[in-house]
gemmi code that builds the backbone of each chain (N, CA, C; Angstrom):
import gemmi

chains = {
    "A": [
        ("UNK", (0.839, -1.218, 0.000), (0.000, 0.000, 0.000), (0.865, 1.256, 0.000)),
        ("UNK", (0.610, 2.228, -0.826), (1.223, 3.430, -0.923), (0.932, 4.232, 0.158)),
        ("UNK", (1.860, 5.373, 1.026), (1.577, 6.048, 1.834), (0.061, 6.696, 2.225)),
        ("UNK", (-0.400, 7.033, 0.745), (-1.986, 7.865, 0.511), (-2.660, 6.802, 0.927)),
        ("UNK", (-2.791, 5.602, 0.461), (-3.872, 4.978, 0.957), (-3.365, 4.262, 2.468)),
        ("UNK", (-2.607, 4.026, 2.738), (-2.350, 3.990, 4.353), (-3.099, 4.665, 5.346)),
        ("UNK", (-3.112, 5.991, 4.489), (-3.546, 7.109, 5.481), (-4.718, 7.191, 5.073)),
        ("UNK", (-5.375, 6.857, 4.133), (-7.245, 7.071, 4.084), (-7.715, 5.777, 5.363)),
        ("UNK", (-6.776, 4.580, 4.971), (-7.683, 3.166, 5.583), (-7.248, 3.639, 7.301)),
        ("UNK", (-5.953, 4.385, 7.824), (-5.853, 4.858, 8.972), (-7.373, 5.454, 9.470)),
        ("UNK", (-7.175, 6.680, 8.885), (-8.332, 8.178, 9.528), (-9.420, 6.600, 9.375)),
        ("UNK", (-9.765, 6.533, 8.378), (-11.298, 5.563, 8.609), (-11.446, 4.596, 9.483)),
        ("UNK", (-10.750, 3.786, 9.340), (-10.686, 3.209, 10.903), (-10.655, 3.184, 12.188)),
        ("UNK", (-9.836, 4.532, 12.219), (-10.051, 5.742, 13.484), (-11.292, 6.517, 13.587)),
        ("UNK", (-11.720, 6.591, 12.491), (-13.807, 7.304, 12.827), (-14.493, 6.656, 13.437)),
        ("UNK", (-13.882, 5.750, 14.473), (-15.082, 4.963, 15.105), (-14.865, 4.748, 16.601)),
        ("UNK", (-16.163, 5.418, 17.165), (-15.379, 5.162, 18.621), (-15.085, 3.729, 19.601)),
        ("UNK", (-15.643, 2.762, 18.738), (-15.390, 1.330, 19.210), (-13.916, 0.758, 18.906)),
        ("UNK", (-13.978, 1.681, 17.883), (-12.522, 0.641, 17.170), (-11.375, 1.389, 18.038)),
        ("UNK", (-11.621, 2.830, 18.630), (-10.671, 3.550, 19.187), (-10.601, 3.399, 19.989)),
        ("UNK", (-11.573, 2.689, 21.195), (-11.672, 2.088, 22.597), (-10.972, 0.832, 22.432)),
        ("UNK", (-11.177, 0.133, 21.722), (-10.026, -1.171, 21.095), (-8.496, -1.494, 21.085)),
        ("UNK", (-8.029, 0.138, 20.510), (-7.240, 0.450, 20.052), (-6.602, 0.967, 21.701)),
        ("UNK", (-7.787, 1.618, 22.219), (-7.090, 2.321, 23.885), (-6.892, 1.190, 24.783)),
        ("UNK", (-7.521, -0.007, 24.931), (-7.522, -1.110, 25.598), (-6.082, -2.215, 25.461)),
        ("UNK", (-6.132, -2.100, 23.656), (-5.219, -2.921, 23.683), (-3.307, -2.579, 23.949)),
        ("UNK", (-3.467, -0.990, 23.584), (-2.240, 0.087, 24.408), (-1.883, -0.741, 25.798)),
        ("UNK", (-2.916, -1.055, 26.353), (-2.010, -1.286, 27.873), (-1.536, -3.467, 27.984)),
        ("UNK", (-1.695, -3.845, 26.439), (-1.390, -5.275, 26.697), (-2.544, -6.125, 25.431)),
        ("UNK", (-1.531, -7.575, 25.429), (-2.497, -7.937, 24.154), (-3.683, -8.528, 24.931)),
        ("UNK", (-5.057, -8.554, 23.882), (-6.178, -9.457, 24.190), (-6.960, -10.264, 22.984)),
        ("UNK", (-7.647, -11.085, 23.673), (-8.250, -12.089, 22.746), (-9.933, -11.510, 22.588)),
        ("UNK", (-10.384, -12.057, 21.495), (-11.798, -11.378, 21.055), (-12.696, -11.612, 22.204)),
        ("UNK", (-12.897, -12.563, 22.698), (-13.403, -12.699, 24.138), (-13.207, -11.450, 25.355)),
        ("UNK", (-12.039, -11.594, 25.435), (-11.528, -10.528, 26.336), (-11.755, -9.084, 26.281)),
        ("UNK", (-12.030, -8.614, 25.110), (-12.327, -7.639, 24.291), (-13.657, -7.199, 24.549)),
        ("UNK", (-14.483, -8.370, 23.838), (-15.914, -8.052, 24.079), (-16.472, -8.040, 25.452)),
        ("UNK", (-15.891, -8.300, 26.064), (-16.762, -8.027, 27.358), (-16.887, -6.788, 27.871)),
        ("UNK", (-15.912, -5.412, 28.151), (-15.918, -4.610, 28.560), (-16.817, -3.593, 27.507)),
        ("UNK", (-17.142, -4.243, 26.582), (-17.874, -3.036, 25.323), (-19.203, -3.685, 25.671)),
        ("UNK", (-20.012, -4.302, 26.026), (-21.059, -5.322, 25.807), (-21.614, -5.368, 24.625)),
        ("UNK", (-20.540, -5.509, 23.681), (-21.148, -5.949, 21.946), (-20.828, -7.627, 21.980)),
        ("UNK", (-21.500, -8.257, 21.023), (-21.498, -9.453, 20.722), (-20.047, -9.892, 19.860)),
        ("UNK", (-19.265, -11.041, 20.033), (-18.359, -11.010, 19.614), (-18.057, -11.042, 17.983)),
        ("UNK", (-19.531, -11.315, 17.386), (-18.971, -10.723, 15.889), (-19.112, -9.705, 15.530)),
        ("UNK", (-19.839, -8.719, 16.692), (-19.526, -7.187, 16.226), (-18.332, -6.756, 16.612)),
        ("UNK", (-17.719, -7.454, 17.392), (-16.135, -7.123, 17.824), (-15.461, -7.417, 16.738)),
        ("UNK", (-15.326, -8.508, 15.999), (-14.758, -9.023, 15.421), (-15.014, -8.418, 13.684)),
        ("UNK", (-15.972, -7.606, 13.647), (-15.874, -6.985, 12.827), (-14.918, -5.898, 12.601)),
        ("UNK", (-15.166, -4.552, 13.870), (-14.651, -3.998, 13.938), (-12.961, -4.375, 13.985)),
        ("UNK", (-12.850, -5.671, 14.542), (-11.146, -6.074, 14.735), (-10.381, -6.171, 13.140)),
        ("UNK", (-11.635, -6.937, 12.318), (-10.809, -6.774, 10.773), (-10.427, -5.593, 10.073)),
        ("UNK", (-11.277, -3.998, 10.554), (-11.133, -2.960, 9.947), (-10.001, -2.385, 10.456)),
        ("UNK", (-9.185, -2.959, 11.683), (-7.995, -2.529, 12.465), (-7.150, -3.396, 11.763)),
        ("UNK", (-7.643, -4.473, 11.366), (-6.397, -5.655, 10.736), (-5.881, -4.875, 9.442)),
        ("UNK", (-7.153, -4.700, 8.815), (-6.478, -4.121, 7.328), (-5.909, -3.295, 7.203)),
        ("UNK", (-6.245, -2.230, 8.234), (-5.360, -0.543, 8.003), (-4.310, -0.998, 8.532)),
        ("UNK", (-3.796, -2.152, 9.280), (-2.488, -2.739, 9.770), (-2.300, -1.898, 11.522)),
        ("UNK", (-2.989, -1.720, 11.804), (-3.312, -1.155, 13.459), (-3.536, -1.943, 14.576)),
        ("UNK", (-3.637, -3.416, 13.874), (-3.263, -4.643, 15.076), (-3.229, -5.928, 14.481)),
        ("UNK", (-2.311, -6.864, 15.002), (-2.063, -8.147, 14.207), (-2.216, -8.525, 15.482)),
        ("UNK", (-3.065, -10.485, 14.684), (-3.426, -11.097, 15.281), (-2.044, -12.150, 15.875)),
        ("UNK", (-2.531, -12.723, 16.986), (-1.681, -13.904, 17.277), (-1.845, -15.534, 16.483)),
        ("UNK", (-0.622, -15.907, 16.420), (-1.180, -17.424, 15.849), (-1.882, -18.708, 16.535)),
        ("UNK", (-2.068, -17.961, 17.570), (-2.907, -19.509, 18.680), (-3.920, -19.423, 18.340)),
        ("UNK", (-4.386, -21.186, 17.650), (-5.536, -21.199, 16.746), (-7.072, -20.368, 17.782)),
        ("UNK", (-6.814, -21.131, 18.878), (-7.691, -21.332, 19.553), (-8.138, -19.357, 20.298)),
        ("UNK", (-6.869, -18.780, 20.594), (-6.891, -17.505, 21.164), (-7.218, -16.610, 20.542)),
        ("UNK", (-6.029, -16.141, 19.479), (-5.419, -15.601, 18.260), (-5.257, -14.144, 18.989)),
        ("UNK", (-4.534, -13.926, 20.018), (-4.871, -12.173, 20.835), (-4.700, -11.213, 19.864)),
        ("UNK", (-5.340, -10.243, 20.037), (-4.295, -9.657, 19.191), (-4.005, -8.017, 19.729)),
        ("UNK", (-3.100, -7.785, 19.154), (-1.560, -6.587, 19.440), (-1.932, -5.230, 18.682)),
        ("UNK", (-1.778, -4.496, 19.286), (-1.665, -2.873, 18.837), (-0.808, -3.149, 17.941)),
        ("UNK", (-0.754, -2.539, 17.026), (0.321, -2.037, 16.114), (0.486, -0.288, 15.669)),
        ("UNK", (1.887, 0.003, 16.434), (2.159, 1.523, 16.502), (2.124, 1.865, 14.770)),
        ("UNK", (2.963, 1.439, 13.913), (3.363, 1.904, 12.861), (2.423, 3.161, 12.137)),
        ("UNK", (0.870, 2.325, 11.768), (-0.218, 3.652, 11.594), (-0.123, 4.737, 11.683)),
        ("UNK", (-0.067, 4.514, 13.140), (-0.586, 5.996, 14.118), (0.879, 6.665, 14.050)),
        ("UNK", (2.186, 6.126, 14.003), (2.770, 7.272, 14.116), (3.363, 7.527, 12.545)),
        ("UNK", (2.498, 7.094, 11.365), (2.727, 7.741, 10.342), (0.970, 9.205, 10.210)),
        ("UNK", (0.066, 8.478, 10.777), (-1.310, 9.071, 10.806), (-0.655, 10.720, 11.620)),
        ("UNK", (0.072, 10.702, 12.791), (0.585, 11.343, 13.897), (1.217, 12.397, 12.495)),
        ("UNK", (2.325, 11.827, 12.075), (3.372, 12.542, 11.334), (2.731, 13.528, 10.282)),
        ("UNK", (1.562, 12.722, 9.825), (0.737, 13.626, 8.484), (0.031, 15.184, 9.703)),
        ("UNK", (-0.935, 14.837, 10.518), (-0.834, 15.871, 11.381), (0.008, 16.773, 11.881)),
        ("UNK", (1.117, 16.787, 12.379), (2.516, 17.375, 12.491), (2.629, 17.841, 11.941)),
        ("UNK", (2.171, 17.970, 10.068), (2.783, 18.985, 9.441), (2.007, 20.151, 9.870)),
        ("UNK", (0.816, 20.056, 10.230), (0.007, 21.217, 10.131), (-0.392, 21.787, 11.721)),
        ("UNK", (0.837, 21.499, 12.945), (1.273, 21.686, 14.025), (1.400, 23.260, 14.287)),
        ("UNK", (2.018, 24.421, 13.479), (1.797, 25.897, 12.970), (0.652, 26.397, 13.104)),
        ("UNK", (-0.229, 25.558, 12.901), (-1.356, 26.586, 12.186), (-2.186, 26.864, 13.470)),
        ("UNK", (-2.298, 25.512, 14.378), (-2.899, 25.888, 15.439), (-1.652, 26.451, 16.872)),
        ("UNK", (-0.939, 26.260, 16.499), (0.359, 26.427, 17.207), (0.134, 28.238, 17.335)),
        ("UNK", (0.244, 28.324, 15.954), (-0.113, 30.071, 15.598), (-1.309, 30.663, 16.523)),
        ("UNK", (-2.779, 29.874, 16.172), (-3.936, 30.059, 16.950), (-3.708, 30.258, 18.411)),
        ("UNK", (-3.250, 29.652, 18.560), (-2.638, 29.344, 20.499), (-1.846, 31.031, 20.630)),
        ("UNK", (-1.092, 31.162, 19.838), (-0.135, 32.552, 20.339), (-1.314, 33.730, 20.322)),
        ("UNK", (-1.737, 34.216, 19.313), (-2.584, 34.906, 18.553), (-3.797, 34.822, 20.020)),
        ("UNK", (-4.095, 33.786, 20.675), (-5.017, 33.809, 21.915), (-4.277, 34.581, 23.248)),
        ("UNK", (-3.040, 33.399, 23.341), (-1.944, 33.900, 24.483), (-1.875, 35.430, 24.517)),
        ("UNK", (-1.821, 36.428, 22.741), (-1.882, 37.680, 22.818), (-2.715, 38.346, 23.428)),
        ("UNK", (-3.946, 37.955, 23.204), (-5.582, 38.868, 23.471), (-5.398, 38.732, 24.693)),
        ("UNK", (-5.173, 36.997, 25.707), (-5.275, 37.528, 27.262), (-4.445, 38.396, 28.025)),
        ("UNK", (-2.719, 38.301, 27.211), (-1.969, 38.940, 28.210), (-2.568, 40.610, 27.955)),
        ("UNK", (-2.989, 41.101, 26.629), (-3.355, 42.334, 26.470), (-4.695, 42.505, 27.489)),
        ("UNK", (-5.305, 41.826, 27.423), (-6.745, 41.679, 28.771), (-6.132, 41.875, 30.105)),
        ("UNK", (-5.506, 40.660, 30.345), (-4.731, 41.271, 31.357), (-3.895, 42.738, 31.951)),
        ("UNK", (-2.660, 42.986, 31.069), (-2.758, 44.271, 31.102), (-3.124, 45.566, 31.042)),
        ("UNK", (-4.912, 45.961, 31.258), (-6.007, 46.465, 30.755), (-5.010, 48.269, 30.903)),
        ("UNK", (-5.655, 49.082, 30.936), (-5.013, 50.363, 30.829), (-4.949, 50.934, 31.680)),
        ("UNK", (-5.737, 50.860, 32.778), (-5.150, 51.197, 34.828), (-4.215, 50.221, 34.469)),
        ("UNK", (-4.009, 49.237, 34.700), (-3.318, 48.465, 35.384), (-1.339, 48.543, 34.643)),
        ("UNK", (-1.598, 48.860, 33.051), (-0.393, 49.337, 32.616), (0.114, 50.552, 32.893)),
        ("UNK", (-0.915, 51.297, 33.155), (-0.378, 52.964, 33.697), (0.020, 52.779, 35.218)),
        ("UNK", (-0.742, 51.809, 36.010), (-0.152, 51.535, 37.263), (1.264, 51.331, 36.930)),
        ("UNK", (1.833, 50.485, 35.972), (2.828, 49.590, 36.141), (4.063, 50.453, 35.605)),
        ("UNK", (3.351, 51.199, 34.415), (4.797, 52.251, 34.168), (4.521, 53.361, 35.250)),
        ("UNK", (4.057, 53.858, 35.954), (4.411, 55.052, 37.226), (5.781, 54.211, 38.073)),
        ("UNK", (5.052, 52.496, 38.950), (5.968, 52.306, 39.267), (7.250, 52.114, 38.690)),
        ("UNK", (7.944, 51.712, 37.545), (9.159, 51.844, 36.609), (9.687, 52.567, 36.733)),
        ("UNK", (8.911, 54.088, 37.414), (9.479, 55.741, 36.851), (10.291, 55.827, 38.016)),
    ],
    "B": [
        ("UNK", (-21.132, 18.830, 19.504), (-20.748, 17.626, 19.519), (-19.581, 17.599, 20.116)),
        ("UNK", (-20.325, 16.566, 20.736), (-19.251, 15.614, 22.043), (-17.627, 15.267, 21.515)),
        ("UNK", (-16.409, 15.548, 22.186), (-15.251, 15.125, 21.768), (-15.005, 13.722, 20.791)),
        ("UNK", (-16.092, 12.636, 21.061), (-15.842, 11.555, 20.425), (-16.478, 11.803, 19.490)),
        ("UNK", (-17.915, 12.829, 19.232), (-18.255, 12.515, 17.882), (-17.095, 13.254, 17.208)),
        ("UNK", (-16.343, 14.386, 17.533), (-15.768, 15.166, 16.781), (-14.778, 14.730, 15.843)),
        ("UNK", (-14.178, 13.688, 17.275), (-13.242, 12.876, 16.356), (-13.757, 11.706, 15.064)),
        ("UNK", (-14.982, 11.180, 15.365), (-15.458, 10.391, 14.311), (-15.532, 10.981, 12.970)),
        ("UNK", (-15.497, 12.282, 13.180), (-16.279, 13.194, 11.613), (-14.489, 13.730, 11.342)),
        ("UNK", (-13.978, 14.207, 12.226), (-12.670, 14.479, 11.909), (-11.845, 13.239, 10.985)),
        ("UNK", (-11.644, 12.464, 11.877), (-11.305, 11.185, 10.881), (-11.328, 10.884, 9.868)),
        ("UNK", (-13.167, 10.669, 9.858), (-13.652, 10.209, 8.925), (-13.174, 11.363, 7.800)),
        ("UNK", (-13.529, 12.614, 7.534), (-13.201, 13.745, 6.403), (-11.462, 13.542, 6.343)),
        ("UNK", (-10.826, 12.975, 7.121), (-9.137, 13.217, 6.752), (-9.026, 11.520, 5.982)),
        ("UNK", (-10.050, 10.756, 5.887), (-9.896, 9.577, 5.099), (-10.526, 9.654, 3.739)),
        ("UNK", (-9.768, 10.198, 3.130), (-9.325, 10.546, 1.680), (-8.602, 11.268, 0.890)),
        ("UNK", (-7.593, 10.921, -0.022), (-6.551, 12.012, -0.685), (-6.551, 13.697, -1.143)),
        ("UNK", (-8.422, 13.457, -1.781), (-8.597, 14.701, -2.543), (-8.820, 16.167, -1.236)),
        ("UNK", (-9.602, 15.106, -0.104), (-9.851, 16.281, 1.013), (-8.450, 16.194, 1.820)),
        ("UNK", (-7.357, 15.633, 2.204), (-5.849, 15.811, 2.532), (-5.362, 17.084, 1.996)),
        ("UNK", (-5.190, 16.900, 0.401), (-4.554, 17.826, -0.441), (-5.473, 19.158, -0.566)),
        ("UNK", (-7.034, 19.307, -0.157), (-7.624, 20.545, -0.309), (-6.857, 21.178, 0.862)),
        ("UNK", (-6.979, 20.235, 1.999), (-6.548, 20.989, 3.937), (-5.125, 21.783, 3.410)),
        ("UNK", (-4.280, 20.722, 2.212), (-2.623, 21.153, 2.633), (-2.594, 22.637, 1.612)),
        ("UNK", (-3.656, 22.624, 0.326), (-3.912, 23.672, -0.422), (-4.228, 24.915, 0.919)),
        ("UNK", (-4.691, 24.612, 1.329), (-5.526, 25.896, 2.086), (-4.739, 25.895, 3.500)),
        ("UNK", (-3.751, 25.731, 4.054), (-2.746, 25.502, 5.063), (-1.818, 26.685, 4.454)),
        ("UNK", (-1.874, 27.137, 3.035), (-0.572, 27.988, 2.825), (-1.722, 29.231, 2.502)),
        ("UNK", (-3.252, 29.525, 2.661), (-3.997, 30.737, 2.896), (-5.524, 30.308, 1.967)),
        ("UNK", (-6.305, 31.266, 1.816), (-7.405, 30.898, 1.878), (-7.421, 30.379, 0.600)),
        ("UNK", (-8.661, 29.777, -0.038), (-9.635, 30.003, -1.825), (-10.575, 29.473, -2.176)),
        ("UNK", (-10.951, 30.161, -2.896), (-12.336, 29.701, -3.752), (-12.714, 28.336, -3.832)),
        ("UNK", (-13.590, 28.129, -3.984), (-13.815, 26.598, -4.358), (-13.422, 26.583, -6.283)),
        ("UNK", (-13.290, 28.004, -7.113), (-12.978, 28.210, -8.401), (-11.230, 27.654, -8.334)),
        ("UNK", (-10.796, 28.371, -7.413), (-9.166, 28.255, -7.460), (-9.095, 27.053, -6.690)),
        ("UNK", (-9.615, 26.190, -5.948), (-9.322, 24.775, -5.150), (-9.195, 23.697, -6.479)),
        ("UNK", (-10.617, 24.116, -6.942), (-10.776, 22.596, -8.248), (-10.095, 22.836, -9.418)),
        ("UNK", (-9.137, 24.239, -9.643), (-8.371, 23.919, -11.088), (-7.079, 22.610, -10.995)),
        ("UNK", (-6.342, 22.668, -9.875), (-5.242, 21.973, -9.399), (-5.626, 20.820, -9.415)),
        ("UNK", (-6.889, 20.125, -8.593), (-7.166, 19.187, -8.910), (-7.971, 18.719, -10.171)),
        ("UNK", (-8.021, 19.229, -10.876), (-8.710, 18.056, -12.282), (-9.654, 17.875, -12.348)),
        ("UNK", (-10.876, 18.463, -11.359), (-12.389, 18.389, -10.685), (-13.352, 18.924, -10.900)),
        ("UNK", (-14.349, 18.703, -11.325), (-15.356, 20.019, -11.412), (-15.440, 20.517, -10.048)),
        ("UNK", (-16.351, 21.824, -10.172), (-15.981, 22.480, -8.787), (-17.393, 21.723, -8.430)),
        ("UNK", (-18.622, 21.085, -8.679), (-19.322, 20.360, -7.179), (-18.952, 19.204, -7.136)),
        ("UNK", (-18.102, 18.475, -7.809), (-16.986, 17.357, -7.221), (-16.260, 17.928, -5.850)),
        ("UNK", (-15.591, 19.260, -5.837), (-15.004, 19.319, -5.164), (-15.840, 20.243, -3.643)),
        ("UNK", (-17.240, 21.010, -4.740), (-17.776, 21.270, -3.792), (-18.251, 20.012, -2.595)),
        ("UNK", (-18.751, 18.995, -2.922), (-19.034, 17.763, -2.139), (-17.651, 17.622, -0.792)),
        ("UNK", (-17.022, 17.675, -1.591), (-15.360, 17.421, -0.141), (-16.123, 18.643, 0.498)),
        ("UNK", (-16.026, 20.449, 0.160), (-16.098, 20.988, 0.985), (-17.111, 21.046, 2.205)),
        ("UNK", (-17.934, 20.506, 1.624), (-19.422, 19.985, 2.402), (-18.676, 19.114, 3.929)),
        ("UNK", (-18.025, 18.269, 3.131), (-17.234, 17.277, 5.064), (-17.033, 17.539, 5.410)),
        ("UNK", (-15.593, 18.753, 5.034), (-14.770, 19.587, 5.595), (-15.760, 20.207, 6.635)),
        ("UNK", (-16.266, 20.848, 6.234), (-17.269, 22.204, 6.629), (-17.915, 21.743, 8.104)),
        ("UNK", (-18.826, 20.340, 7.849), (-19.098, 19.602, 8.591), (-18.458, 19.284, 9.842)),
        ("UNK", (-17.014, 18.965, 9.393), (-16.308, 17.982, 10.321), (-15.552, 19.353, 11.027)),
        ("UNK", (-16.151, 20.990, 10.556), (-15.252, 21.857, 11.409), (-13.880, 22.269, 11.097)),
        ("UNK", (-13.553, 21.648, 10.212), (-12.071, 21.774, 9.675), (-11.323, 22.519, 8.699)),
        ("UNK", (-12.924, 22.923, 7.743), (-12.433, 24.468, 7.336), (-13.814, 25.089, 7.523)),
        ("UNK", (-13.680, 26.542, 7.347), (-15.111, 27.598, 7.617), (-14.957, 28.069, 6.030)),
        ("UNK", (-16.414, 28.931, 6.049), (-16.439, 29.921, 4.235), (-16.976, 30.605, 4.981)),
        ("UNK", (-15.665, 31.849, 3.464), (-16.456, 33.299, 4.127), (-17.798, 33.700, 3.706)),
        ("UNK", (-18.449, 34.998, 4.408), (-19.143, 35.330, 3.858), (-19.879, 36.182, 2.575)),
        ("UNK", (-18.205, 36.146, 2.035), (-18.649, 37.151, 0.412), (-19.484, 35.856, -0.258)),
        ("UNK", (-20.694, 36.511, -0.270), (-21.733, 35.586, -1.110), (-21.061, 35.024, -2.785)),
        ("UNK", (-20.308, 35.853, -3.848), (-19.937, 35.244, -4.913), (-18.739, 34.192, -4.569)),
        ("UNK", (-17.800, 34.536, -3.798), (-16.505, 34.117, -3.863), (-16.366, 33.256, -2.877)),
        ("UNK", (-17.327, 32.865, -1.496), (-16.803, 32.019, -0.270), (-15.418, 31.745, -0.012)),
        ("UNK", (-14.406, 32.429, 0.415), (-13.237, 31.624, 0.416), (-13.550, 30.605, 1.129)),
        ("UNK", (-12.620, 29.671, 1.475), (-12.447, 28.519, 1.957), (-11.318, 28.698, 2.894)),
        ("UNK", (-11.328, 28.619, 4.713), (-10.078, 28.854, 5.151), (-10.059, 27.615, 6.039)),
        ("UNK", (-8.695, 26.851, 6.337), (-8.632, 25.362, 7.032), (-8.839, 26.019, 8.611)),
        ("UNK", (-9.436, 25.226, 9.458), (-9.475, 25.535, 10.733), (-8.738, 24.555, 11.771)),
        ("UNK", (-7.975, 25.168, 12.325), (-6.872, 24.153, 12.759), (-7.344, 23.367, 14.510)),
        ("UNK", (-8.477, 23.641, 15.226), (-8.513, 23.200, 16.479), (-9.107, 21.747, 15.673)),
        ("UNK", (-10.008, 21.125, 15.237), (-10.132, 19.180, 14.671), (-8.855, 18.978, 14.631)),
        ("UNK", (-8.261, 19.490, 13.582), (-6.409, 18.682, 13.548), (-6.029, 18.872, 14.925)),
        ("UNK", (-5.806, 19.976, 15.792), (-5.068, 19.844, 17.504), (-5.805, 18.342, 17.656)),
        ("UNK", (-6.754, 18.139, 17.847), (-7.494, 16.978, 18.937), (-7.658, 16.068, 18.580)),
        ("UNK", (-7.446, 15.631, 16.954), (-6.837, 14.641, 16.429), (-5.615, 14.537, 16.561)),
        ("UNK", (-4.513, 14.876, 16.633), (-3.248, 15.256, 16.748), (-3.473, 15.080, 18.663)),
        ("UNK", (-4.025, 15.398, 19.214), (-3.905, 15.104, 20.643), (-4.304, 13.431, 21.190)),
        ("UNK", (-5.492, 13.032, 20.658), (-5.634, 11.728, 20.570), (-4.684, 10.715, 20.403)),
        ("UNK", (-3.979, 11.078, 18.860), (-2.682, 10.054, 18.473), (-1.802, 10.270, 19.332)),
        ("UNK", (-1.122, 11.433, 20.098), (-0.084, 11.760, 21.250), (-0.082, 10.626, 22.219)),
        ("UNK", (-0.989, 10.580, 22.420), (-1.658, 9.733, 23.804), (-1.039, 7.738, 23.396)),
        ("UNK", (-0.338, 8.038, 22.174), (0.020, 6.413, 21.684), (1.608, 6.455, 21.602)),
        ("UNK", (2.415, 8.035, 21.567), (3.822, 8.018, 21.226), (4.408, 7.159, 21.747)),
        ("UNK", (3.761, 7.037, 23.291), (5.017, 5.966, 23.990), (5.116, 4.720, 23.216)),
        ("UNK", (4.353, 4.180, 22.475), (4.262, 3.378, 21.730), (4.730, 2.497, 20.475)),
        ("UNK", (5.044, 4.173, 19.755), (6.131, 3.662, 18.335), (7.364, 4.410, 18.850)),
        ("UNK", (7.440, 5.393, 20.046), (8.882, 5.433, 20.425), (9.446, 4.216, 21.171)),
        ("UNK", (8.948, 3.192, 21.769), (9.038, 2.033, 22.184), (9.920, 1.090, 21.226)),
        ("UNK", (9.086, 1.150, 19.754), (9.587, 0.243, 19.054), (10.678, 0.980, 18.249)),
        ("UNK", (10.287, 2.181, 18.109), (11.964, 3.129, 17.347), (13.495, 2.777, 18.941)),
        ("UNK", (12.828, 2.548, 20.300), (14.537, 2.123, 20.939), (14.787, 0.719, 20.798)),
        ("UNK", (13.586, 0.224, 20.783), (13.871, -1.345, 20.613), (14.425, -1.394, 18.936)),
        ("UNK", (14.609, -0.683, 18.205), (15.448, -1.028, 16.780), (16.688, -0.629, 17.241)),
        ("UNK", (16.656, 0.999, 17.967), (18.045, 1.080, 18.037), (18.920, 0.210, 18.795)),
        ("UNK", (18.423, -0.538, 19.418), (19.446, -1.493, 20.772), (19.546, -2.505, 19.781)),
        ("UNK", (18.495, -2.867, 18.750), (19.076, -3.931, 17.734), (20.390, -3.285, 16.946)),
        ("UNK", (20.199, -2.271, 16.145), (21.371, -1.747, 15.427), (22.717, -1.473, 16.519)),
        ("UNK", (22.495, -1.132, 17.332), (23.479, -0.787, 18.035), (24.267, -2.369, 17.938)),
        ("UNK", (23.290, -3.011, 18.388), (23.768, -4.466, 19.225), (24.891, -4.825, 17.645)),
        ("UNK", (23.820, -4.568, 16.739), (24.709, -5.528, 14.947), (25.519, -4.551, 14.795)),
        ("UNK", (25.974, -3.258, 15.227), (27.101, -2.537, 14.973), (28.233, -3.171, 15.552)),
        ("UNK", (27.969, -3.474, 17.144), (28.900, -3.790, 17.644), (28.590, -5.406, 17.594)),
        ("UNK", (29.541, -6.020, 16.383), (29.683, -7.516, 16.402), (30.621, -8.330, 17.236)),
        ("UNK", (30.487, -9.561, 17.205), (31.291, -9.975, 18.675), (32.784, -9.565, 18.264)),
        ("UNK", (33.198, -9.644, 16.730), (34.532, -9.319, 16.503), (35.718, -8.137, 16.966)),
        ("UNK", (34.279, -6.858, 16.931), (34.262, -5.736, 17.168), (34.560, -5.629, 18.226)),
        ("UNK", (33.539, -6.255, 19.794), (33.648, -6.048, 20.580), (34.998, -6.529, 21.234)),
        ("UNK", (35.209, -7.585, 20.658), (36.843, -8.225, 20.801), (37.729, -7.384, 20.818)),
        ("UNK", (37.606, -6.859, 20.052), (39.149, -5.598, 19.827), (39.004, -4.603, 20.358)),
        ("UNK", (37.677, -3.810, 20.609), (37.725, -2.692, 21.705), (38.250, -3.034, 22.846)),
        ("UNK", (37.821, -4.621, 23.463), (38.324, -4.774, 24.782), (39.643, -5.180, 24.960)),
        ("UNK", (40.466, -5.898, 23.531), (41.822, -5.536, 23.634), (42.605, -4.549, 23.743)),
        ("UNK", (41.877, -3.603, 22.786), (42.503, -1.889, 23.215), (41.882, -1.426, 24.802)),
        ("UNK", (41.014, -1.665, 25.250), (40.704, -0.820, 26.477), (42.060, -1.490, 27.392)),
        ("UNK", (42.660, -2.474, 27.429), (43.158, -3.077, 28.366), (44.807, -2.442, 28.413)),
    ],
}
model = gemmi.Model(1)
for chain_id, residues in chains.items():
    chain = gemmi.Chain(chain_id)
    for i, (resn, *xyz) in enumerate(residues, 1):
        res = gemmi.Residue()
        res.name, res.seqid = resn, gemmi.SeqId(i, " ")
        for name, pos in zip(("N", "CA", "C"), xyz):
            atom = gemmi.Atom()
            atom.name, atom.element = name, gemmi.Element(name[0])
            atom.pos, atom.b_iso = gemmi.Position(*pos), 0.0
            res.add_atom(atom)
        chain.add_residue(res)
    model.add_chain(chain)
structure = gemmi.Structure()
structure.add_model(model)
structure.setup_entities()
């Protein structure tokens, strides 16, 4: 798969808040579809649905125990999904200063700067 | 809408190429939906349709000059998508030290290590 479509089957797979609770669960250790479904109270082939749309974007591989098969976060995705975001880190980065401006100017209202240059003098 | 739907619609609109490349078009300042669809190859309600998600998912606004709408990207969806994935770094930085202790380890081959510890002595 080429980078572009990496990153469409990423974001889509990530539009879902089951698959992202999945994804937050399995962060702290691997689990099996059983294990899984219980804390969501979905039925295990709605788990197991959602688990193939994580398989394909490559966001978790399964184990080979016929019987278990756990399966594993896989970082790679997210920190190419992460990296495409990053570029555009500026823009709200900018937003943030451009705010930081308006309060410290709020803050310093016009008593309170004329207070502040008398004392200076 | 609730942080999780935000992220569902966020996602979901960053899972596809043509709406990627409108965000990265409009990341360097505003335009038309006339000047968006020459670059891409599109009629403009081909491309009007993307702006519709966008719009939706919060991620860009239009102005209000009734002929011309610019189109400007809005950067707080990307922060909180971009904050979400954060929440996984420990994750593929995990597996970026676990490569380096591999490379390190195949830099230093046992041959290698042989002769440093003849010279240290």
């Amino acid at each position: 798969m080429a980078m572009s479509e990496r990153l469409d089957s990423t974001f889509a797979a990530l539009a879902d808040p089951t698959r992202r609770a999945i994804l937050a669960r399995l962060a702290s250790g691997e689990a099996s579809v059983l294990e899984l479904s219980e804390p969501f109270a979905m039925t295990q082939p709605a788990i197991s649905k959602h688990l193939k749309v994580l398989e394909r974007a490559g966001l978790i591989s399964r184990g080979r125990d016929a019987q278990r098969r756990p399966c594993r976060i896989e970082a790679r995705p997210l920190a190419e999904a992460n990296d495409w975001l990053e570029s555009y880190r500026r823009l709200w980065q900018s937003n943030f200063r451009k705010l930081d401006a308006v309060l410290q100017e709020l803050k310093s209202s016009p008593a309170k700067r004329a207070a502040s240059k008398r004392k200076r003098r």
